[in-house]
N, C-alpha and C positions, 0 to 999 in steps of 0.2 A: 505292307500297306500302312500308313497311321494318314488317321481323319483331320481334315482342318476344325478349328476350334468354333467354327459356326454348324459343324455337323453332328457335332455332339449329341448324345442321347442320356437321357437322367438313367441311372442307377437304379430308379427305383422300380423302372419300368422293364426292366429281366424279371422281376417275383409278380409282374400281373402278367406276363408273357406266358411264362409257365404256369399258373394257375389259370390263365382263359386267356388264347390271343382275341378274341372276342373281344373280351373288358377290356385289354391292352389297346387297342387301334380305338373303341369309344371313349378311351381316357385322352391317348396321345395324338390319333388322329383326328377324331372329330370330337373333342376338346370337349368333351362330357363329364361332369362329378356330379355325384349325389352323394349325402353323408349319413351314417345312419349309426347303431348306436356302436356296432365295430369298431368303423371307421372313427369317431369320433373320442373314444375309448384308447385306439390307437393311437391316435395326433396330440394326446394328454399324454400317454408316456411318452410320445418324442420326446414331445415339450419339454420336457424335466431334463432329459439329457443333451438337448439342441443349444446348446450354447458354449462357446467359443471360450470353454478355462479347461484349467489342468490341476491333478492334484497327485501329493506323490504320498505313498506310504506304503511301511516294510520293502523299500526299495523296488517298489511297482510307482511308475507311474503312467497316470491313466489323463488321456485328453480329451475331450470330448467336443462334436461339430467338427472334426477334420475335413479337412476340403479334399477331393481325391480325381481323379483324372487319369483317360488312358487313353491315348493319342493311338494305340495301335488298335486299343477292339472298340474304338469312336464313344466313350463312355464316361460320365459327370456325376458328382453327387457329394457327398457326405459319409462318413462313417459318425456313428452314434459315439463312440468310444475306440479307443488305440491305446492298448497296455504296452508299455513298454516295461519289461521286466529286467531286472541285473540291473540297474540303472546305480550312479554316483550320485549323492547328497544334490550335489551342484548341474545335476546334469538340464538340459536344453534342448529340446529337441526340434532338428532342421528336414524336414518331411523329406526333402531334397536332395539331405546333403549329407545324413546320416550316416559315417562308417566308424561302427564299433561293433561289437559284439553283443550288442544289447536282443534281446529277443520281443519280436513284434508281434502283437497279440491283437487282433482285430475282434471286437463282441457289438453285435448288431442285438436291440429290442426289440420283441415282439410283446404285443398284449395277450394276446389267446397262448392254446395249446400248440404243441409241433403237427405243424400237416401234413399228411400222409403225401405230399408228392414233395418235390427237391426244390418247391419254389425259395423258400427261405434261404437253403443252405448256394444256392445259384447266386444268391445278393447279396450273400458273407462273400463269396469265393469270387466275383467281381469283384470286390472289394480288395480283396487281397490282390489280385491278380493287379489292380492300382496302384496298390502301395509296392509290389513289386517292381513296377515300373518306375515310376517316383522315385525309390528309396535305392534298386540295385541291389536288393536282397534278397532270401530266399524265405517266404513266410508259410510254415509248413500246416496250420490249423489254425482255427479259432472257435467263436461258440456263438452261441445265441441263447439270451437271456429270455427265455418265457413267461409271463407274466403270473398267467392261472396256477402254475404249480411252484413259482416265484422260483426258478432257479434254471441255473446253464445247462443247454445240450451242448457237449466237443464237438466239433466239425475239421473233419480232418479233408485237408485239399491234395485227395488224390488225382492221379493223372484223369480217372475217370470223369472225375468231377471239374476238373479242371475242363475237362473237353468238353464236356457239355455243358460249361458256363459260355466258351467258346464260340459253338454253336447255336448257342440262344442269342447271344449279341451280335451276330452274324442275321438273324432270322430278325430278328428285332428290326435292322436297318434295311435288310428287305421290305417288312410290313410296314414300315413308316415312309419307306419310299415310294414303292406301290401306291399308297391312300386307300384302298381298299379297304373295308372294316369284315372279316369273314361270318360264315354265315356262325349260327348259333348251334352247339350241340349241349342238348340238355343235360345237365346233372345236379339231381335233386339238392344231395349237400351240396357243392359248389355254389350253385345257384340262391340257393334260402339263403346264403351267408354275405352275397353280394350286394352290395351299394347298389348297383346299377340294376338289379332286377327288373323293375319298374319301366326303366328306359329300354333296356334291352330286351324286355319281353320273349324271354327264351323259347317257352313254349308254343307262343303264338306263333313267331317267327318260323323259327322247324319246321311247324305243320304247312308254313305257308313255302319254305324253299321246299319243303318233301313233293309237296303237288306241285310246282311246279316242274322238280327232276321228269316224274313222273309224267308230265305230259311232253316234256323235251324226248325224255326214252322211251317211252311206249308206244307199241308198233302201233299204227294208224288201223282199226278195226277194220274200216272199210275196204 
């Protein structure tokens, strides 16, 4: 299967998928932001590395804002950074067109701590699975630069991980097909850390689809 270029879905939107398809479908579907001090925390480290140069040293070079695409699993976006390692004094790199020996090194920014679920490492491993496609190589790991303890997690793209970056971009193009926004399931951390709290009123919500389950399933007394 590969998607037409109008069906494309951002990249960014697999790591609110698995962190709450809730958030995801009030971001992407019913086109909701609120910014709070996370989120805005976060869009200042982009920033710093969201711009379209390259720099080389000790025979690494690193590009930063690369553009990325993947016609088979319908997927757009950016990498933060792309190491290119083994690299020549003179070398140039053609995202496209690339066959040498060089080794590909994808590292995605994060502001906070690592999260106890896979959503970060799902939006390295899209990534890579882009540049796979793109480039015709085989890109075995990468990392994610954490902000709080300033330094890199390895993320290595095994088959596992692999499948279930798969399966999330698969579920993605479900949920943004559908338009549906699902119901809310509460969770304390997730939730206190959320932009969308506010709007999405987890708790309220819950208690309001729970009663209704409830009068849908429950046998008629009378």
């Amino acid at each position: 299967m590969s998607f037409a270029d109008s069906d494309l879905l951002p990249l960014s939107a697999l790591q609110h998928y698995v962190y709450c398809p809730r958030q995801c479908a009030l971001i992407h579907v019913e086109q909701q932001w609120s910014e709070n001090r996370f989120t805005a925390e976060g869009r200042a480290q982009h920033d710093r590395v969201d711009r379209p140069e390259a720099e080389t040293r000790d025979g690494v070079r690193t590009e930063y804002a690369v553009p990325l695409r993947s016609l088979r699993l319908g997927l757009i976006g950016k990498a933060d950074s792309i190491e290119f390692h083994g690299i020549q004094s003179n070398f140039k790199s053609e995202i496209s067109n690339l066959k040498s020996p060089v080794r590909v090194f994808p590292v995605e920014h994060k502001r906070g701590k690592p999260k106890p679920d896979h959503c970060d490492w799902v939006q390295l491993c899209a990534q890579a699975l882009c540049l796979e496609e793109m480039m015709q190589i085989g890109i075995p790991e990468g990392a994610i630069f954490y902000g709080q303890p300033r330094r890199r997690q390895p993320v290595v793209f095994t088959p596992e991980l692999r499948a279930e970056t798969e399966a999330v971009a698969q579920k993605l193009h479900e949920l943004i097909l559908n338009g549906k926004t699902p119901p809310p399931e509460y969770d304390a951390k997730k939730c206190s850390a959320c932009s969308l709290f506010d709007i999405c009123m987890p708790q309220k919500q819950q208690a309001v689809f729970d009663y209704i389950n409830r009068m849908i399933h429950e046998p008629d007394p009378r």
